[in-house]
Structure formats: structure tokens, C-alpha cells
N, C-alpha and C positions, 0 to 999 in steps of 0.2 A: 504494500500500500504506500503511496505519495505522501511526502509531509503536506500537511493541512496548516502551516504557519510561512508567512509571509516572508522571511528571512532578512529585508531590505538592514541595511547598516544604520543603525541610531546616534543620536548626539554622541551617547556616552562609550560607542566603538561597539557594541553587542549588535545581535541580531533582534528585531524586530519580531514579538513574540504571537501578535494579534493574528487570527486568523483570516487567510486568501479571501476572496469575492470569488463567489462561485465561475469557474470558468476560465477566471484570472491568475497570475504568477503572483499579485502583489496585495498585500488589505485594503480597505478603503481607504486608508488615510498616505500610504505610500504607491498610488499610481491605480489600484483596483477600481476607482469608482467611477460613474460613467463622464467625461468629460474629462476629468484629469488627466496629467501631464501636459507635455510641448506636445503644439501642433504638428501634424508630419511636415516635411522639409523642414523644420526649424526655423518658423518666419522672424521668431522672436530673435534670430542672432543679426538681423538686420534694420532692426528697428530704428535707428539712430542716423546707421549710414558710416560713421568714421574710421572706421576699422576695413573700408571694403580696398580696392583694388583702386581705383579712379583718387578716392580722398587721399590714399598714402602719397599714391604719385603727385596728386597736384602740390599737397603739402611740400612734398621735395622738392618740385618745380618753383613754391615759390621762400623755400631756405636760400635755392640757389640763388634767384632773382637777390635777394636779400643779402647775398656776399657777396657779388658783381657790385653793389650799389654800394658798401660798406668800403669796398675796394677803390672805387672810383672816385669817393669823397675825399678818402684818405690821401689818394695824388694829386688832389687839388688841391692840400694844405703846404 
């Protein structure tokens, strides 16, 4: 027979002693209940935007700009 306890890792480092949702890996309170957890794809890692592909590079694109400009002052003193 299957364990009937949810196993999921707690605050305190132990396992999670509550019992599964019928059907489910996890109890209600660690992912078993209906609606819970991340959405599939993971939309929620893009919510902001800063971290993506396009924001890194422009940020670099405008460090550079920003030492070109720091440079140029500097030889006009």
C-alpha cells in the first residue's frame, strides 16, 4: 500500500505529516487543492519584465553609452 501522507519539506526541515487530496501527490495546504500552485509555463516569472533577455541587454547598452560619455567629459577637462 502507498503512503497516504503528503511528504512536502516544512519550515522546520521535516516532512509534512497531513494527509494527500484524494488523487493528488500533495495535502491541501502544500499544492493538493484545486487551484493551487504556479500556473503552467510559469507566467508568474515574468511579471515585472527585468530579468528577461531584451532589459539585460539594453541595461548594458546603456552602462556603455554611460562610459563613452564619462570618457568624453573627462578629455575635455
Amino acid at each position: 500500500m502507498h503512503d497516504t501522507r503528503c511528504g512536502a519539506k516544512i519550515r522546520s526541515g521535516g516532512a509534512c505529516r497531513a494527509h494527500v487530496v484524494h488523487g493528488k501527490k500533495r495535502c491541501r495546504m502544500h499544492g493538493g487543492a484545486p487551484g493551487s500552485g504556479a500556473p503552467r509555463g510559469n507566467r508568474n516569472a515574468r511579471k515585472h519584465g527585468l530579468f528577461t533577455g531584451e532589459a539585460i541587454a539594453e541595461r548594458k547598452r546603456i552602462q556603455d553609452l554611460l562610459g563613452e560619455a564619462r570618457k568624453f567629459l573627462q578629455g575635455m577637462e
